[in-house]
C-alpha positions as a Markdown table, in Angstrom:
| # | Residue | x | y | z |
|---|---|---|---|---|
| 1 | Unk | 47.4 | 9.0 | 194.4 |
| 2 | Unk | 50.2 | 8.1 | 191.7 |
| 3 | Unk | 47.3 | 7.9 | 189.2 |
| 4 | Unk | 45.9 | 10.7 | 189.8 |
| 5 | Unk | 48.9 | 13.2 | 189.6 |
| 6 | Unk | 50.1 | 11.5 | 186.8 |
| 7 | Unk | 47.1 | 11.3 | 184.7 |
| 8 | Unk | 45.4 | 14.2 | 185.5 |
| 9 | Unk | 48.1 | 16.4 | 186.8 |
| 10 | Unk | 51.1 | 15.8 | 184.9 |
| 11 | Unk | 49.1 | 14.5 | 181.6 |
| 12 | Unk | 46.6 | 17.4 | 181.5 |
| 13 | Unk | 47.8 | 20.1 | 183.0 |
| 14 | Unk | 51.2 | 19.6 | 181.9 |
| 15 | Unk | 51.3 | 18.2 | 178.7 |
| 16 | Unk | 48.1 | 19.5 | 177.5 |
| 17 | Unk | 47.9 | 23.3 | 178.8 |
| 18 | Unk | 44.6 | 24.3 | 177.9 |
| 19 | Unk | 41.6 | 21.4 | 178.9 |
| 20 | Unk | 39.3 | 20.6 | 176.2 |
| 21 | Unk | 37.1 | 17.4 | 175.7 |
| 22 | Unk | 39.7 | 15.6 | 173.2 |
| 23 | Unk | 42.3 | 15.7 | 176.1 |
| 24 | Unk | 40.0 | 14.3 | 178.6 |
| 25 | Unk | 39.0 | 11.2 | 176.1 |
| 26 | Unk | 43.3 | 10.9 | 175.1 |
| 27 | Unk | 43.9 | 11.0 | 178.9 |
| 28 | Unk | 40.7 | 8.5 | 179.8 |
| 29 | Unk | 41.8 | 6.5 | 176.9 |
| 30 | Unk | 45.6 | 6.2 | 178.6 |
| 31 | Unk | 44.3 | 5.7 | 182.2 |
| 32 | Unk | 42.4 | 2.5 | 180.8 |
| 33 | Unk | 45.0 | 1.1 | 178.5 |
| 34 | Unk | 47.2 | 0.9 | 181.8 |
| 35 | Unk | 44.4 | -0.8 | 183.5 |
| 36 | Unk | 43.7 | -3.3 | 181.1 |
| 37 | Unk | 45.5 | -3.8 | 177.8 |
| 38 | Unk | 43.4 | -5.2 | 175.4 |
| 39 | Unk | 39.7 | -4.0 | 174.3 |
| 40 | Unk | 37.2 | -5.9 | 177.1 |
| 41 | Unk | 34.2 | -4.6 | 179.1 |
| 42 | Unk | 36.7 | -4.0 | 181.7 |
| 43 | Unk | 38.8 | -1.5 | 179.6 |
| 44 | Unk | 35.3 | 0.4 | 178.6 |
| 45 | Unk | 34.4 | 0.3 | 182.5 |
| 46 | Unk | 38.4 | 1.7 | 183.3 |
| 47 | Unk | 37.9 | 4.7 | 180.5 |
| 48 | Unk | 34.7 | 6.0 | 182.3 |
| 49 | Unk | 36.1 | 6.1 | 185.3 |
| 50 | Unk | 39.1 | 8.0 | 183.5 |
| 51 | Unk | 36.8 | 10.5 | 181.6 |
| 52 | Unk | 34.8 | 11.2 | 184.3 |
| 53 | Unk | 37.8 | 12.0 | 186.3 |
| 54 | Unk | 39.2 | 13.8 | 184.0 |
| 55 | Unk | 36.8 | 16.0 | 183.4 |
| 56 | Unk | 36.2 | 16.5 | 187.1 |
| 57 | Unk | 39.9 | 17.9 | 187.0 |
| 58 | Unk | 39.3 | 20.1 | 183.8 |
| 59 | Unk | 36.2 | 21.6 | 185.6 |
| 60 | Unk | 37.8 | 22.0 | 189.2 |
| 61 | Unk | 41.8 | 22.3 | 188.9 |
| 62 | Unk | 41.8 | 20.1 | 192.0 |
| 63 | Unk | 43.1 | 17.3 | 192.0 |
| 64 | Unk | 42.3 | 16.7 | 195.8 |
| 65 | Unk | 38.6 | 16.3 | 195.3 |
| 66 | Unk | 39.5 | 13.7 | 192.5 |
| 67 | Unk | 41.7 | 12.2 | 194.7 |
| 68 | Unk | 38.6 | 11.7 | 197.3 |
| 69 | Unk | 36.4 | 10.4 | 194.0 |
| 70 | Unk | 39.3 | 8.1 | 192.6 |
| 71 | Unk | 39.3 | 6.6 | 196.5 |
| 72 | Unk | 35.8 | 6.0 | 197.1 |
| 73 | Unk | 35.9 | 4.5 | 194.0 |
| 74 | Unk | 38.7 | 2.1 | 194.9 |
| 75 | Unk | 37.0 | 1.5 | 198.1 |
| 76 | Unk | 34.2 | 0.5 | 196.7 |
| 77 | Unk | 35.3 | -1.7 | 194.2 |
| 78 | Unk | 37.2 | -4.2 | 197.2 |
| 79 | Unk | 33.8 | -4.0 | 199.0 |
């Protein structure tokens, strides 16, 4: 949930104002660097995840239905 308002709510919204695709890649680009710090499969996996995300929250202006994704996501990824 922190994720999510943070990278999508405070980081887009916020920060950014308008949405437009170079925001989503800066903010996908962020939300992988936390996950993993140096260049890896892993990083490429985490900044899908953050651009699809991210552009789910530039089309919707929800974040509770990315909240949903980005927990389905995490559920599955344990599982």
């Amino acid at each position: 949930m922190l994720e999510e308002l943070l990278f999508r709510g405070l980081f887009l919204s916020l920060v950014f104002g308008e949405p437009s695709r170079w925001q989503a890649i800066v903010s996908a680009g962020d939300f992988a660097s936390v996950h993993e710090m140096r260049p890896s499969f892993s990083w490429l996996l985490y900044f899908g995840a953050g651009l699809i995300l991210a552009c789910l929250y530039q089309r919707q202006h929800d974040l509770r239905l990315n909240l949903v994704v980005h927990s389905l996501y995490k559920w599955l990824e344990f599982d």
